[in-house]
C-alpha positions in Angstrom: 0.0 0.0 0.0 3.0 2.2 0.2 3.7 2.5 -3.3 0.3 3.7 -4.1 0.5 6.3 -1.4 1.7 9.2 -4.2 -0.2 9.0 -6.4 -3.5 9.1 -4.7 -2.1 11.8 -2.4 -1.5 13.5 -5.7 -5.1 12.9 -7.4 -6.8 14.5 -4.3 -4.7 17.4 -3.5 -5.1 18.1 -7.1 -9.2 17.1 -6.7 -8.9 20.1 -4.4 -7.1 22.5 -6.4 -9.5 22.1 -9.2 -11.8 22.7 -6.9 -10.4 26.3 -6.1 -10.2 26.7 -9.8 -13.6 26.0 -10.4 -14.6 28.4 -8.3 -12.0 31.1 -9.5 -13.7 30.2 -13.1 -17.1 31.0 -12.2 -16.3 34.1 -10.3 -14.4 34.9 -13.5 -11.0 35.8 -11.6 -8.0 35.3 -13.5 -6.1 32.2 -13.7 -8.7 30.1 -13.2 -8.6 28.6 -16.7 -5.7 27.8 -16.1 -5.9 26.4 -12.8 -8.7 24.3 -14.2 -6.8 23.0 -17.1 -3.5 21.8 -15.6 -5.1 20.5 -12.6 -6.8 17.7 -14.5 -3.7 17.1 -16.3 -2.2 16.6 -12.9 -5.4 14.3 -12.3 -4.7 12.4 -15.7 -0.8 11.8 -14.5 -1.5 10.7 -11.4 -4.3 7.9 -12.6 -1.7 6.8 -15.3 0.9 6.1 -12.6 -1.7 4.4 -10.7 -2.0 1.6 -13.4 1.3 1.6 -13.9 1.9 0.7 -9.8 -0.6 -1.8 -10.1 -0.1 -3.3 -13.5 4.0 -3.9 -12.6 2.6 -5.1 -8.7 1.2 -8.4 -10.3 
């Protein structure tokens, strides 16, 4: 359970910051676009390490 430890830490503190940038999107403050769009590029990393932990695991 160690190894996966990252990489979900990683999904929900980014969960959270898109979050922020959600809300930063509809208040139309600037940066949120951007917040938005790297956060779930952070989400998509993280998921892809995931199956990479658990795929090289077994």
């Amino acid at each position: 359970m160690g190894n996966f430890r990252y990489p979900i830490v990683l999904f929900l503190t980014s969960f959270v910051v898109l979050a922020i940038g959600l809300v930063f999107k509809i208040m139309h403050r600037p940066g949120g676009q951007l917040i938005t769009g790297s956060m779930f590029m952070v989400q998509a990393v993280s998921i892809v390490w995931l199956i990479v932990l658990l795929v090289r695991k077994r």
